[in-house]
C-alpha positions, 0 to 999 in steps of 0.5 A: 798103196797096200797090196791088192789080191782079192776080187771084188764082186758088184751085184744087184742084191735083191735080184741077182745074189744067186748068180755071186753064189754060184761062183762062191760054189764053182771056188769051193767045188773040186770039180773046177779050177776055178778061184778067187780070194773074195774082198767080201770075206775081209769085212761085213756090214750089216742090214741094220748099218747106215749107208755112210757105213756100209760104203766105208767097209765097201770101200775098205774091200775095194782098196784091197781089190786087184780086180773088180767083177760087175754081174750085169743083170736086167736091173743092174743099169738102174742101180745107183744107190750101191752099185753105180757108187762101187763102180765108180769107185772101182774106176776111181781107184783104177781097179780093172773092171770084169763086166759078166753079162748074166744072160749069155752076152759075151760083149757089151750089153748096152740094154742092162750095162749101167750107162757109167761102165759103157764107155770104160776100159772094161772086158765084158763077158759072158757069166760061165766058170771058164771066161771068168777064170780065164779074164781074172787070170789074163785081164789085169795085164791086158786092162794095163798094157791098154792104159799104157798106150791109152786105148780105151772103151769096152773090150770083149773075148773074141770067139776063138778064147771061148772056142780055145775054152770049150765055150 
């Protein structure tokens, strides 16, 4: 398997775009530790491109992925063309999954996770700079010491890590 280090970020395109924006600003600000190498500066596809297409160069990102960011917005459970195919990708190629609720919650948001995420080995978070960086540095470890010992389903950062935060 190549070597994996970049970040795979899932989104709602048409409604949620600004949210994967700002987190390309919070990596390029000098006011935040923030960072990720983003999987989608590796390739592009183009509106005009066929969805056979379009998933192949999807897939290609994915498998230079060591982890994979759903932003779960209020239409994100609904999305199945796009999204629900990259998540099962992601799931397939046993990347560890981030799921950012982005109105706030910091567990599973059962009303907008998309019904293929809400039974994964998941940490699921709020959307803020700080819990993403701290899961993008400790949730790989943790997702594989989980599947080692086959414990499985959604996992949150209890209150004390965002407290720790300054949350």
């Amino acid at each position: 398997m190549a070597y994996r280090n970049k970040v795979f970020v899932s989104f709602d395109g048409d409604n949620d775009i600004q949210y994967y924006r700002l987190m390309l600003a919070w990596k390029q600000s000098d006011h935040t530790s923030f960072n990720f190498t983003n999987a989608h500066d590796l390739n592009t596809a183009r509106d005009t491109s066929t969805e056979e297409t379009i998933k192949r160069k999807l897939r290609e990102r994915l498998i230079n992925s060591k982890i994979f960011i759903s932003l779960i917005g209020e239409n994100t459970r609904y999305l199945y063309k796009f999204v629900r195919w990259e998540i099962e990708q992601a799931i397939s190629l046993n990347i560890p999954i981030i799921a950012v609720n982005l109105n706030g919650n910091r567990h599973l948001d059962t009303l907008r996770c998309p019904p293929i995420l809400k039974e994964q080995t998941a940490i699921h978070t709020s959307f803020n700079s700080k819990i993403i960086e701290y899961a993008l540095s400790n949730w790989d470890n943790q997702y594989r010491n989980l599947e080692q010992k086959s414990n499985t389903g959604p996992f949150y950062y209890n209150n004390s890590v965002y407290t720790r935060l300054g949350l």
